[in-house]
C-alpha positions in Angstrom: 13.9 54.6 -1.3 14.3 54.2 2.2 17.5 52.9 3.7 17.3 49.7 5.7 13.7 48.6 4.3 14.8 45.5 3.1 16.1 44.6 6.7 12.9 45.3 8.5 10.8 43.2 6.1 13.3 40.7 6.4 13.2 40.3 10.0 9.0 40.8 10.0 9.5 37.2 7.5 11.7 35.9 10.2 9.1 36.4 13.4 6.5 34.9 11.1 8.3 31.9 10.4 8.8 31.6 14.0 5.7 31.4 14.8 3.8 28.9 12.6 3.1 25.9 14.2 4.8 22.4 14.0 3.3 20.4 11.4 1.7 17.0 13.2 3.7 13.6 12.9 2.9 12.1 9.8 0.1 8.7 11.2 -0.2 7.4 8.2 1.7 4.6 8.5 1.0 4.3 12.4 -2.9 3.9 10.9 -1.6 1.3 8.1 0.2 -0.5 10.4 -2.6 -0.5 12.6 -5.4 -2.2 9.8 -2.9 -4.5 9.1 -3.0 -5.6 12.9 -6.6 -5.5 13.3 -7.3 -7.4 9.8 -4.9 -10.1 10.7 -6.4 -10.4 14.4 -10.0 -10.5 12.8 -9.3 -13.2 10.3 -6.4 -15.3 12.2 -8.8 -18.1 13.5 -9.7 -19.0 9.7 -6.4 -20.4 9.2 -7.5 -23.3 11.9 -10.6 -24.5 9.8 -10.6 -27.0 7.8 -11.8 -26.6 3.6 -15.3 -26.3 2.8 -15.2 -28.8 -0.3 -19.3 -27.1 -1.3 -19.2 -26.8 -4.8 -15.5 -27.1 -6.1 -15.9 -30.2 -7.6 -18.7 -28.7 -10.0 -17.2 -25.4 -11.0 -12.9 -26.6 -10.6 -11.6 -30.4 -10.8 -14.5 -31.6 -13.0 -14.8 -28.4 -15.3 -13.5 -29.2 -18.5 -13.2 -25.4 -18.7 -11.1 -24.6 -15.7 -9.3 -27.7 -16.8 -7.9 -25.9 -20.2 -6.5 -23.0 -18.4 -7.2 -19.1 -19.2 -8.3 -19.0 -22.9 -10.6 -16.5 -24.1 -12.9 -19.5 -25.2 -12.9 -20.1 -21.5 -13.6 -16.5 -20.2 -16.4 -16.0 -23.1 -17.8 -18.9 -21.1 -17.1 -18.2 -17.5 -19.3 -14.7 -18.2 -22.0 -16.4 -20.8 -22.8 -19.2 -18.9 -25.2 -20.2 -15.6 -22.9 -23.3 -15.1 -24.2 -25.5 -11.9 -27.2 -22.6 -11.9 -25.3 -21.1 -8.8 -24.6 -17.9 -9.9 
């Protein structure tokens, strides 16, 4: 065995390490932050409009159903059942 050897591969590691790149910023949360932005700019003006009372009288405050709360009876029924024929 050679003397020194270990010294020479050890400074060969070191000029590697030297050269390797920076890793890029981490934009993960610069792109999160970003959706949430957009999404809020995109659906801000809906908070201005008033409630489209279509068909929550048929399917919410005169179901007996709904009414009862969450029972199994009443999810058996939400998925069996063509209530209103709307769906």
């Amino acid at each position: 065995m050679k003397k020194g050897r270990g010294s020479s591969e050890r400074r060969q590691r070191q000029a590697e390490t030297r050269n390797v790149p920076a890793q890029p910023p981490n934009t993960g949360w610069l792109i999160a932050i970003g959706l949430v932005a957009l999404t809020l700019a995109v659906f801000w003006p809906v908070g201005g409009h008033g409630f489209l009372n279509y068909d929550d009288p048929i399917y919410v405050t005169e179901n007996r159903q709904i009414q009862q709360g969450l029972t199994a009876a009443g999810a058996r029924w939400a998925f069996s059942t063509f209530h209103a024929a709307n769906w």
